[in-house]
Steps between C-alpha positions, in 0.01 A plus 500: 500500500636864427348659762755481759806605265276796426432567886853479585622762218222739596632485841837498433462837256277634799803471767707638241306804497476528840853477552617739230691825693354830436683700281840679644458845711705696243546882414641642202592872422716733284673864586299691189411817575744540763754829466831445429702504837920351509608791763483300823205676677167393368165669487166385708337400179176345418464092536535330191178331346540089630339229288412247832390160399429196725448658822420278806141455612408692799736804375389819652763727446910453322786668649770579215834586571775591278888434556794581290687155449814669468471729833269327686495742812371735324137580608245605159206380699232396370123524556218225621142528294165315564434172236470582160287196346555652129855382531582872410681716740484870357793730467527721821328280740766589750825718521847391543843563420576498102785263432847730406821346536796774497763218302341267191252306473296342865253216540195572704277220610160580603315184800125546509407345823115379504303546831181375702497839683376844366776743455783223531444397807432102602638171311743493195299308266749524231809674399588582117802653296560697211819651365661734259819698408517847538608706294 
């Protein structure tokens, strides 16, 4: 009989589902619009605009954070914003310090940290990473 064969695939393709991971908290963004800054002391400029994909359930608000990789002391702050569900982060959705190494070219990584708790407060629920050479 072909019943059972069939039984066992249907449930075997149902666990499957079930057991697929939800797609990766990522963030992606680029420096357009940003003025030109290489003299060492940057500006308190607008955010830039974030394309957020994959953000944990139970997200109420994401706390980003940028750090230069190559001087990683350095403070440019960052900003923390309530959930965006169109996976679109506008430009200017926080201030922070514009990326403007005195010497060549710098690598600034931006960490999107995903939270239970309004205004970044309560559990990390997720943590993702984007970066990009500036210049």
């Amino acid at each position: 009989m072909t019943i059972r064969p069939v039984l066992l695939a249907a449930a075997t393709i149902a666990l499957m589902a079930a057991a697929a991971p939800a797609q990766a908290f990522s963030i992606a963004f680029d420096w357009s619009g940003l003025k030109s800054c290489t003299s060492g002391r940057p500006n308190t400029v607008d955010s830039p605009p974030f394309r957020i994909s994959g953000l944990p359930a139970g997200t109420k608000s994401v706390v980003f954070k940028l750090v230069d990789v190559n001087v990683p002391t350095y403070n440019h702050g960052g900003g923390t914003v309530a959930v965006s569900q169109s996976g679109q982060l506008p430009r200017g959705a926080f201030k922070y310090k514009s990326p403007c190494p005195p010497n060549g070219r710098h690598t600034y990584e931006w960490t999107a940290t995903a939270k239970d708790g309004a205004r970044g407060s309560g559990k990390t629920l997720g943590v993702a990473k984007a970066r990009l050479a500036y210049p």
